[in-house]
OpenMM code with the backbone's topology and positions (N, CA, C; nanometers):
from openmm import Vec3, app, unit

residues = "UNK UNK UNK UNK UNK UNK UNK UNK UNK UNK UNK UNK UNK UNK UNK UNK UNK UNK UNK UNK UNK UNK UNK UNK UNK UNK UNK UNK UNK UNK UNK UNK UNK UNK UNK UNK UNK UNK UNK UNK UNK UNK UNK UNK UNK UNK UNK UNK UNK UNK UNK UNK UNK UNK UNK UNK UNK UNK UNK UNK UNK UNK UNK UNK UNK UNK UNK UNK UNK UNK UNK UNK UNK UNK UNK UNK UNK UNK UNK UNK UNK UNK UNK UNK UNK UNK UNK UNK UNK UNK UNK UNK UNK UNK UNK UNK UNK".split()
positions = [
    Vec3(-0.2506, -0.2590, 0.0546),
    Vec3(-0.3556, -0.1582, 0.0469),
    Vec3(-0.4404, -0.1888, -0.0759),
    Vec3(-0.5865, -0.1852, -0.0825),
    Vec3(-0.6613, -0.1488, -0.1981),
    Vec3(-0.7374, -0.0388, -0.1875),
    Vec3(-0.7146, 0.0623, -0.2908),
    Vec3(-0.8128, 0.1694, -0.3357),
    Vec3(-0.8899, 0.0889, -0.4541),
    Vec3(-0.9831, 0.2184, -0.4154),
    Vec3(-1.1098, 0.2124, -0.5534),
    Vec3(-1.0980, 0.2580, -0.6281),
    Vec3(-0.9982, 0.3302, -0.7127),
    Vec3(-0.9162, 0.3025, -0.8440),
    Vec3(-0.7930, 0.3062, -0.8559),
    Vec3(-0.7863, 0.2868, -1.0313),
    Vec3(-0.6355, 0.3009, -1.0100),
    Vec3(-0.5670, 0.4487, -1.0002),
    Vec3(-0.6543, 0.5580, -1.0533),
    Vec3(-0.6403, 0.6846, -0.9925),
    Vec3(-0.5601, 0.6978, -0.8296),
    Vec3(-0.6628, 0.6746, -0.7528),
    Vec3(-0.6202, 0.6633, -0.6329),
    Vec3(-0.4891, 0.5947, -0.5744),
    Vec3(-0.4947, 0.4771, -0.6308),
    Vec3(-0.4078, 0.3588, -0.6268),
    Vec3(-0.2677, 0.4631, -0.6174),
    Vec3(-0.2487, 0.4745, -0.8128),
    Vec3(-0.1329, 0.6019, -0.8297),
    Vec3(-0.0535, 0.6925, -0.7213),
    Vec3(-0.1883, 0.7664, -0.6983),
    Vec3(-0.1507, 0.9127, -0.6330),
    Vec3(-0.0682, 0.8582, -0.5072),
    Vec3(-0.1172, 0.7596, -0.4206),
    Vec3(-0.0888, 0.6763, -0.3158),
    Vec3(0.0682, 0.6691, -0.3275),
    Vec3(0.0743, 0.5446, -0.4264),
    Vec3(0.2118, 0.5072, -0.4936),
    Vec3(0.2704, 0.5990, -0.5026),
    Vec3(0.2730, 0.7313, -0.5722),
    Vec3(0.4038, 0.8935, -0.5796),
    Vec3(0.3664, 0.9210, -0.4834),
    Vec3(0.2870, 0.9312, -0.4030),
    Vec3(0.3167, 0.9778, -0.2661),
    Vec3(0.3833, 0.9176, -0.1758),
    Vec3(0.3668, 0.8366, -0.1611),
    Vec3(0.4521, 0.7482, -0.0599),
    Vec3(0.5871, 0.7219, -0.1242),
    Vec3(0.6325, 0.7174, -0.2622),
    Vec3(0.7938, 0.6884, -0.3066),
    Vec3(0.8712, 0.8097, -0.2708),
    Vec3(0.7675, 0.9335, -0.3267),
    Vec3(0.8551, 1.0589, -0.3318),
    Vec3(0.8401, 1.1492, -0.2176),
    Vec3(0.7851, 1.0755, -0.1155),
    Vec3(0.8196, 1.1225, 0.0267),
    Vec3(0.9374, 1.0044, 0.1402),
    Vec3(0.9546, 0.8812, 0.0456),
    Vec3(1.0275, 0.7704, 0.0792),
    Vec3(0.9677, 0.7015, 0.2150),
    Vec3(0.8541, 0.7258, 0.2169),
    Vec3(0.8157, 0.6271, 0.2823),
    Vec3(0.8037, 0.4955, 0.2680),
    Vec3(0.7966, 0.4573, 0.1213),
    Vec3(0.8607, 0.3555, 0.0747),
    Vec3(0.9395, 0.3417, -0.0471),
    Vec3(0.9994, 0.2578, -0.0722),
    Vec3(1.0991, 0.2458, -0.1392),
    Vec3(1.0511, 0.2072, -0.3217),
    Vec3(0.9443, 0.1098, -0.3228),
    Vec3(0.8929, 0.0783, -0.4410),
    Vec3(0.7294, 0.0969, -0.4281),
    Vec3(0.6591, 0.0900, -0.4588),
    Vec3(0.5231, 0.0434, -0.5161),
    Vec3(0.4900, 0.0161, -0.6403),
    Vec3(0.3769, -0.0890, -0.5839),
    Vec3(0.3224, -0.1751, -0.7541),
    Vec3(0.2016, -0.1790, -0.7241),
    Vec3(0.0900, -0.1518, -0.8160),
    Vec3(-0.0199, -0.0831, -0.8860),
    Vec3(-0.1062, -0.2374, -0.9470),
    Vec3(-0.1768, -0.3288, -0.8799),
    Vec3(-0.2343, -0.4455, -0.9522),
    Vec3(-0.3955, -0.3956, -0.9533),
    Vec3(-0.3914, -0.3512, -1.1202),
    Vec3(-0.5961, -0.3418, -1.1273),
    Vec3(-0.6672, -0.4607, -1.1453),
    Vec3(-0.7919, -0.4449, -1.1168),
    Vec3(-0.8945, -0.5502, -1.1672),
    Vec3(-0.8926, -0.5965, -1.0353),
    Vec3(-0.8534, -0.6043, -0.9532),
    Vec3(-0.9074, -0.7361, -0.8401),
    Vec3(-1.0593, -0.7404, -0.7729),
    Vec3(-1.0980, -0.8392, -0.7836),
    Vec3(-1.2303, -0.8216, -0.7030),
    Vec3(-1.2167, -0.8599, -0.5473),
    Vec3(-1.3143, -0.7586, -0.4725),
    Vec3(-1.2781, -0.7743, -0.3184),
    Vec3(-1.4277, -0.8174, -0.3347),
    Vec3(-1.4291, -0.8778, -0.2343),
    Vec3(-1.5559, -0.9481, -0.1433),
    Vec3(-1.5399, -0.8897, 0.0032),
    Vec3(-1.6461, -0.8837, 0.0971),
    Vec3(-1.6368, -0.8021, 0.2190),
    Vec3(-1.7611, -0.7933, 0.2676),
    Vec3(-1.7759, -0.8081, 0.3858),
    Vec3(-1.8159, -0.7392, 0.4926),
    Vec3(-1.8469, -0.6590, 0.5213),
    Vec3(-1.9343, -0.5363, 0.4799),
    Vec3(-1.9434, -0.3393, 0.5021),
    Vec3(-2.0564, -0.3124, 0.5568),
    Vec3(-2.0957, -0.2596, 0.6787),
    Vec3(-2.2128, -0.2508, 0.7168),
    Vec3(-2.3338, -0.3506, 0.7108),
    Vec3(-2.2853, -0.4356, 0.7592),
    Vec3(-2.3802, -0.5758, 0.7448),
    Vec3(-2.4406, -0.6152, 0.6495),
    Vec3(-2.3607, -0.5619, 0.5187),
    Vec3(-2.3681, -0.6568, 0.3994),
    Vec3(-2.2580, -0.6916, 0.3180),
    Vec3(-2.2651, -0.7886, 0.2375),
    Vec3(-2.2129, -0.8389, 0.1856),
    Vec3(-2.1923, -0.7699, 0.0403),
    Vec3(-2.0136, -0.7058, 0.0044),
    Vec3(-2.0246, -0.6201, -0.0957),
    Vec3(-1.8855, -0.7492, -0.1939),
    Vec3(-1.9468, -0.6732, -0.2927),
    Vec3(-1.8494, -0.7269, -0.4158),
    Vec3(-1.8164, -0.5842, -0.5059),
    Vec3(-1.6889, -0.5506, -0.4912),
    Vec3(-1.6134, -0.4143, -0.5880),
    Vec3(-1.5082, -0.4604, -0.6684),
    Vec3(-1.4980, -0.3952, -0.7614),
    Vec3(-1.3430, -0.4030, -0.8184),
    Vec3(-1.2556, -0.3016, -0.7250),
    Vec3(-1.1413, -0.3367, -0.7227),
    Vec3(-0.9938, -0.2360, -0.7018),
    Vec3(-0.8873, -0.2615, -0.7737),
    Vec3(-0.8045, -0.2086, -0.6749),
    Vec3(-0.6768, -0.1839, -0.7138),
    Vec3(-0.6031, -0.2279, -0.6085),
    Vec3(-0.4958, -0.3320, -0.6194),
    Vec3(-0.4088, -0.3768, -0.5100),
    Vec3(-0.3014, -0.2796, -0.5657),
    Vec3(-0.2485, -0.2616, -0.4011),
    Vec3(-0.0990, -0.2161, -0.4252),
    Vec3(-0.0220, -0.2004, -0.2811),
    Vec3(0.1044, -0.2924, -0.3900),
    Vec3(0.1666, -0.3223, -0.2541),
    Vec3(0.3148, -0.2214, -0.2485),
    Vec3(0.3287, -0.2331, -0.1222),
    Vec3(0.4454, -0.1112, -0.0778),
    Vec3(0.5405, -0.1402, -0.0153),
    Vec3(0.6591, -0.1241, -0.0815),
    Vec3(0.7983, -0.1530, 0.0458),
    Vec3(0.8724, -0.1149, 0.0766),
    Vec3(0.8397, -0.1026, 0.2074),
    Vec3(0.9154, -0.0028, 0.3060),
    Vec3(0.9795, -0.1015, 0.4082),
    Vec3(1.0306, -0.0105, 0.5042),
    Vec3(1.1279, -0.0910, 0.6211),
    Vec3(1.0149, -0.0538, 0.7593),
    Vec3(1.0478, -0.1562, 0.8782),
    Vec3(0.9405, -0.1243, 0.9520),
    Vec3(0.9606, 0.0164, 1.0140),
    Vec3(1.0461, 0.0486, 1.0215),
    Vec3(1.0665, 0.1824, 1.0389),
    Vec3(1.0323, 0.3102, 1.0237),
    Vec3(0.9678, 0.3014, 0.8923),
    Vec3(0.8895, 0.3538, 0.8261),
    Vec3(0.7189, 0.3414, 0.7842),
    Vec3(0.7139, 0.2068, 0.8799),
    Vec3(0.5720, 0.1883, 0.8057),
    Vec3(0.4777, 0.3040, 0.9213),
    Vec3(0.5039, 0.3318, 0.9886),
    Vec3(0.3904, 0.4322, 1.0599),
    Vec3(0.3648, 0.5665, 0.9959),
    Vec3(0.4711, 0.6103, 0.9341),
    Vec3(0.4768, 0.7859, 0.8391),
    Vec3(0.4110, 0.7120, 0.7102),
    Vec3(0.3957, 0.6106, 0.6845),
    Vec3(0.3628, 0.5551, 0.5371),
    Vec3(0.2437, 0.5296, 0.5382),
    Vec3(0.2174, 0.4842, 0.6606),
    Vec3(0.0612, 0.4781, 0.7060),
    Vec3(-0.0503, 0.6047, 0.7564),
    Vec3(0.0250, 0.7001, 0.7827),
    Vec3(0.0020, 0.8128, 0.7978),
    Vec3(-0.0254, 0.8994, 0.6283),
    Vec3(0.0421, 0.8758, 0.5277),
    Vec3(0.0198, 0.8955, 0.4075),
    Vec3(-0.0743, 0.8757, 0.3551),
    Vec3(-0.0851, 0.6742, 0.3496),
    Vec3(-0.2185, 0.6174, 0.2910),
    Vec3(-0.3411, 0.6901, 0.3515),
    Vec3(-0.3368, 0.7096, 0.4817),
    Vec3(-0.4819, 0.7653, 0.5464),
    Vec3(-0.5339, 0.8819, 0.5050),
    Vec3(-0.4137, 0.9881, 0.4723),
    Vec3(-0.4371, 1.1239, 0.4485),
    Vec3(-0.4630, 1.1333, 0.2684),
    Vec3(-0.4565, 1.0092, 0.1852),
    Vec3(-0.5040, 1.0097, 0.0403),
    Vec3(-0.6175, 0.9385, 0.0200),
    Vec3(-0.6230, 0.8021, 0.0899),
    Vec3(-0.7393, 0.7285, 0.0772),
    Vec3(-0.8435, 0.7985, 0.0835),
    Vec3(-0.9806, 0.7456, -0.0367),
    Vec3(-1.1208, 0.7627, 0.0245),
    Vec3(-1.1791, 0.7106, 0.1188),
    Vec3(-1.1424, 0.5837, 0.1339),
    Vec3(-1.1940, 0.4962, 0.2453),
    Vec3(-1.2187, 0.5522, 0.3516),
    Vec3(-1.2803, 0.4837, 0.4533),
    Vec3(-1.3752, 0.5315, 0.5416),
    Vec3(-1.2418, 0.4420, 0.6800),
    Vec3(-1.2221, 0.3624, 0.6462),
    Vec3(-1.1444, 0.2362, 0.6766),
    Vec3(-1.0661, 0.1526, 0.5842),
    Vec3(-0.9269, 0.2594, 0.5695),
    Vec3(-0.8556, 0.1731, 0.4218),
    Vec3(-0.8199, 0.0486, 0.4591),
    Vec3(-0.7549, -0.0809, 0.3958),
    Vec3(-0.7326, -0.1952, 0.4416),
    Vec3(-0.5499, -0.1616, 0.4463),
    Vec3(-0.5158, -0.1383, 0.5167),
    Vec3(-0.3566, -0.1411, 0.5317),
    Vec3(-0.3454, -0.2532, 0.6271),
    Vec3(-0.2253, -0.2866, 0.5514),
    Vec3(-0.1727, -0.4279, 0.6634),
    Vec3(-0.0341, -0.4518, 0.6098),
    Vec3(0.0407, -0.5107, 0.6963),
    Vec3(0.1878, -0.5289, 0.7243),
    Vec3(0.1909, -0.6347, 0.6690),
    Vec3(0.3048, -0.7153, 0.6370),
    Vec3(0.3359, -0.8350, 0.5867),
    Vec3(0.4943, -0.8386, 0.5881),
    Vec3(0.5583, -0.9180, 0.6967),
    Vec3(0.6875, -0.9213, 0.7172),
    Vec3(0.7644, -0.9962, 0.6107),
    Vec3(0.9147, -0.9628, 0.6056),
    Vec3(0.9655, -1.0544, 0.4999),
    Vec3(1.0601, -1.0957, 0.5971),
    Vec3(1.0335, -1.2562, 0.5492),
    Vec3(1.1517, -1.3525, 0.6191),
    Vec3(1.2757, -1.3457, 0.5654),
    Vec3(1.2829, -1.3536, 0.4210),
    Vec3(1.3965, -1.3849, 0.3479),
    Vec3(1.3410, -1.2787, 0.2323),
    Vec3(1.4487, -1.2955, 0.1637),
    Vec3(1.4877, -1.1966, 0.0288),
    Vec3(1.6560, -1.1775, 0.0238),
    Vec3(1.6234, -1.1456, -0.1674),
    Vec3(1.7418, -1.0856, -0.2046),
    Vec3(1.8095, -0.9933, -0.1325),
    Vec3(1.9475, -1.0161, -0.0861),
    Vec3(2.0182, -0.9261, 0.0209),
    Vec3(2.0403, -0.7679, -0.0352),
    Vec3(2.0630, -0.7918, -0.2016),
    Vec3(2.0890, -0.6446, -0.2544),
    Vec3(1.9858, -0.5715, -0.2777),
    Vec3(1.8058, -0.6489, -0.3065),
    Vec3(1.7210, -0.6113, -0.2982),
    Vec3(1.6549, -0.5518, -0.1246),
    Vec3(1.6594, -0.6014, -0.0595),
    Vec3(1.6323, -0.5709, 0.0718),
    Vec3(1.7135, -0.4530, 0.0940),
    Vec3(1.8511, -0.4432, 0.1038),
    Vec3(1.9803, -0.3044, 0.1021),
    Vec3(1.9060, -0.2267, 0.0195),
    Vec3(1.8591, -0.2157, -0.1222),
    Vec3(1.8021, -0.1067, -0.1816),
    Vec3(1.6435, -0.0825, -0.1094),
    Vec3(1.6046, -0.1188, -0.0429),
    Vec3(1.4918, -0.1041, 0.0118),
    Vec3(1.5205, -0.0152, 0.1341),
    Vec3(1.6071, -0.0592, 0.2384),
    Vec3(1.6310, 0.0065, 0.3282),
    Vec3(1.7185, 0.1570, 0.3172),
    Vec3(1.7665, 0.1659, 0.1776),
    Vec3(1.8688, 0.2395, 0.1492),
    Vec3(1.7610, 0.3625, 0.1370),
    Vec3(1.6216, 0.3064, -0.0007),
    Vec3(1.5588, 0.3750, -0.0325),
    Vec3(1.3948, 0.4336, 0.0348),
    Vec3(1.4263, 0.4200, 0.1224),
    Vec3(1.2945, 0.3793, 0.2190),
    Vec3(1.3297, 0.4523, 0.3774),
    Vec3(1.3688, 0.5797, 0.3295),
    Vec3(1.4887, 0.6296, 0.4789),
    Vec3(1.4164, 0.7948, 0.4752),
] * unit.nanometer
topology = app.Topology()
chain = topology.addChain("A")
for resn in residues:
    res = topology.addResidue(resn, chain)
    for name in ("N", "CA", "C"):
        topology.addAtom(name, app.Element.getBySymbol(name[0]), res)
């Protein structure tokens, strides 16, 4: 996900941990997006932040981001994990329920 600040970014992040829709979030400012928006070409700063949850969860989590975002069209997107730490993944699924 990127919001347009880190305000936003935040609120996102405690919302989604302390409803456990996901398990962690991390908060990266400064990024510049480039894009596509109404047939022009935009350049913004944001805020990346990424979220981990189990797929199980990603539809109530996605349901979250939509209901905080300003966006018009937030950028949410999935990204599967092949591999990982087994005790890290267990605390994910443990915490992400």
């Amino acid at each position: 996900v990127t919001a347009p600040t880190q305000e936003e970014a935040a609120r996102i992040a405690e919302q989604a941990v302390r409803s456990r829709h996901a398990a962690c979030a991390t908060t990266i400012p400064g990024a510049l997006s480039t894009y596509w928006w109404e047939g022009k070409v935009v350049s913004e700063q944001e805020t990346v932040l990424f979220m981990k949850t189990t797929a199980g969860q990603f539809p109530a989590l996605q349901d979250t981001i939509r209901k905080l975002h300003s966006y018009k069209v937030p950028e949410i997107i999935a990204i599967p994990v092949s591999a990982g730490l087994p005790q890290y993944l267990e605390w994910v699924r443990r915490e992400a329920s």
